[in-house]
N, C-alpha and C positions, 0 to 999 in steps of 0.2 A: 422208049415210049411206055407209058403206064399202062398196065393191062387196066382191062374197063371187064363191066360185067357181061353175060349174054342177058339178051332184052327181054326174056322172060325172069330171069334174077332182077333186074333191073326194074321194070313190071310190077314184081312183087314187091319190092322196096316201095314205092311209089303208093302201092295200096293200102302197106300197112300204115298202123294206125301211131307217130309221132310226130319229132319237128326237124329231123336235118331233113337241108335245102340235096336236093340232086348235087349238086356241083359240089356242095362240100362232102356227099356218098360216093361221089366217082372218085375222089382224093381218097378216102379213106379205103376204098376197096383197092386201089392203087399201092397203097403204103402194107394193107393185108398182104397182097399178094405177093412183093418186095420179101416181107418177113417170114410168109410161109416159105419162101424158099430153103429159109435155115434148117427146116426141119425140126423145129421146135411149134407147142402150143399158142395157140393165138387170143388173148384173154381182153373182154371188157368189160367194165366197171360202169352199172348203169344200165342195166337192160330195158327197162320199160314195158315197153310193147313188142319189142324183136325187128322193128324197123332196122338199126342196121345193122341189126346181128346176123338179120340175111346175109347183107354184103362180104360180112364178114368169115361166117359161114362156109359161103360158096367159094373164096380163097381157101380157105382151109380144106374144104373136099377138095379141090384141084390138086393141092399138092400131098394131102394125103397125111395129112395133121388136124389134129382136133382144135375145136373154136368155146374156149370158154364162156361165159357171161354171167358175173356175178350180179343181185342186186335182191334186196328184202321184198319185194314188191307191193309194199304198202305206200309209195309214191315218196319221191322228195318234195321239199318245203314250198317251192313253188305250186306242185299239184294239189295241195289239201282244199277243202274246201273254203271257199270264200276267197281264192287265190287265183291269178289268171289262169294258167294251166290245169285249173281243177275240170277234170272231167268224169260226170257222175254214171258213166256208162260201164267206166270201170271199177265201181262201188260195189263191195259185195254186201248186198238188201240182208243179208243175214246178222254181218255183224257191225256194218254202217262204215266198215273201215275201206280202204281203197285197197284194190288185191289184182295187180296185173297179171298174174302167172296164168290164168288162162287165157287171156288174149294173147297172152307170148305163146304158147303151146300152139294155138288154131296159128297163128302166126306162122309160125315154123313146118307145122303140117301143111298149111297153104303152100309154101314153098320146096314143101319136100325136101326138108334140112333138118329135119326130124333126129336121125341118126348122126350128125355130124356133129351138136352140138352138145355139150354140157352145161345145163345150167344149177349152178351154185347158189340157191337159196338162200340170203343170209345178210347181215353188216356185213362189208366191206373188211374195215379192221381185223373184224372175227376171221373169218373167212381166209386175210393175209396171213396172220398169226399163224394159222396148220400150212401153209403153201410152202413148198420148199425145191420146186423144180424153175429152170431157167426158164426163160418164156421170151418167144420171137418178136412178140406185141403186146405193150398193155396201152390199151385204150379210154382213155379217161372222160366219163361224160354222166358219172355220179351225181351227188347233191352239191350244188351251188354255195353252201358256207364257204369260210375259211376254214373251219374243224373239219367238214369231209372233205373238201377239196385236198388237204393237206394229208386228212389221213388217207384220202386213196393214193396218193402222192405218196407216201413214207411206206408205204402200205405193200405198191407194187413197184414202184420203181426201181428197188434195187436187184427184182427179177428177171428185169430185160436182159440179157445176153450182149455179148460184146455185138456190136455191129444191127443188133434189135432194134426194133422201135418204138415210141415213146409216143403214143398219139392224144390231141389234148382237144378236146372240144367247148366252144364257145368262150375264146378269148377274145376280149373286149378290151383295148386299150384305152378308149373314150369310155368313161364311166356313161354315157350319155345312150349309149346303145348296149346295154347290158350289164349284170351283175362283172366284180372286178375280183371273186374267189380264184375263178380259173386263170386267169390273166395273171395273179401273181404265183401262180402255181407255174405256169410257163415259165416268168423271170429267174424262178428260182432253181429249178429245172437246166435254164440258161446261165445262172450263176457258181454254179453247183460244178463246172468244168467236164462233167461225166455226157452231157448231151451237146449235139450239135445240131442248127435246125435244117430241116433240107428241104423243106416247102411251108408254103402259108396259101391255105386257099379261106377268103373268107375269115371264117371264125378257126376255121381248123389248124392246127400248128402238128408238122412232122418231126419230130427230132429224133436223130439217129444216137447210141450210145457208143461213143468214141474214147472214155476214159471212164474210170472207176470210180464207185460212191454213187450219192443222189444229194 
């Protein structure tokens, strides 16, 4: 059975401020705590608001491993203004641009994950380019293109660790219910022989790395 979270991590997850559904957060906190077991770093691509970097987090303090979270915090393409997901709460009135890192900070303070987590400031790319250690999890839920979805894809995949995990958020097989970036990021992921998938809740796809390459 998948570990789930306690109901104050849980709680917090719910209150911060993004867009995974519960059901696809108890999956992900499920597949965290799977990978923390390795005893390696638990890293995601796309932090936001810190929604579920709690989740993610809180696996990582249990076993006693750190929880990365990379992202630029000036919002993906979806968020900018004029855009469904634009939201101007998160605008910094100074320089007019969108700047999540202090809503992640009260975030993470709010849930007292303060110390557990590291977050990396930055492009994605950038960011992969200096990374050079194995990693139990990378967590994919970047920017929506084909160009970041791929470069977070080439970027960290080939960091997972044997037996890692490869977590992909918002694949959309019907073009009709979502952008189709991450969806072929999955196939490729699945084409690629190095992943195999070991749940689908929803949008969320688990895949385990079973052979080598990306």
């Amino acid at each position: 059975m998948a570990a789930e979270p306690k109901p104050e991590i849980l709680a917090a997850f719910q209150a911060a401020k993004g867009f995974m559904p519960v059901v696809e957060g108890l999956s992900l906190y499920g597949a965290a705590a799977e990978a923390a077991a390795l005893g390696l770093p638990l890293l995601e691509v796309g932090t936001y608001c810190g929604r579920s970097t709690i989740l993610i987090a809180d696996a990582a303090r249990a076993a006693g491993v750190t929880a990365l979270t990379v992202d630029h915090h000036r919002g993906s393409e979806e968020q900018q203004p004029g855009w469904e997901y634009h939201d101007p709460a998160v605008v910094d009135p100074e320089i007019g641009r969108m700047d999540t890192l202090p809503t992640f900070r009260r975030t993470l303070h709010a849930a007292g994950l303060e110390d557990h987590v590291v977050a990396l400031v930055g492009r994605s790319p950038q960011v992969a380019a200096v990374w050079g250690s194995p990693l139990g999890l990378v967590f994919i839920d970047g920017g929506h293109t084909d160009e970041h979805a791929n470069g977070d894809y080439e970027g960290w995949a080939p960091h997972v660790a044997e037996g890692g995990l490869l977590v992909i958020h918002d694949v959309f097989p019907d073009p009709a219910h979502g952008g189709q970036a991450p969806y072929r990021v999955y196939l490729r992921a699945l084409e690629s022989g190095a992943f195999t998938e070991i749940s689908v809740t929803d949008s969320l796809r688990v895949l385990r790395r079973t052979g080598p390459g990306i």
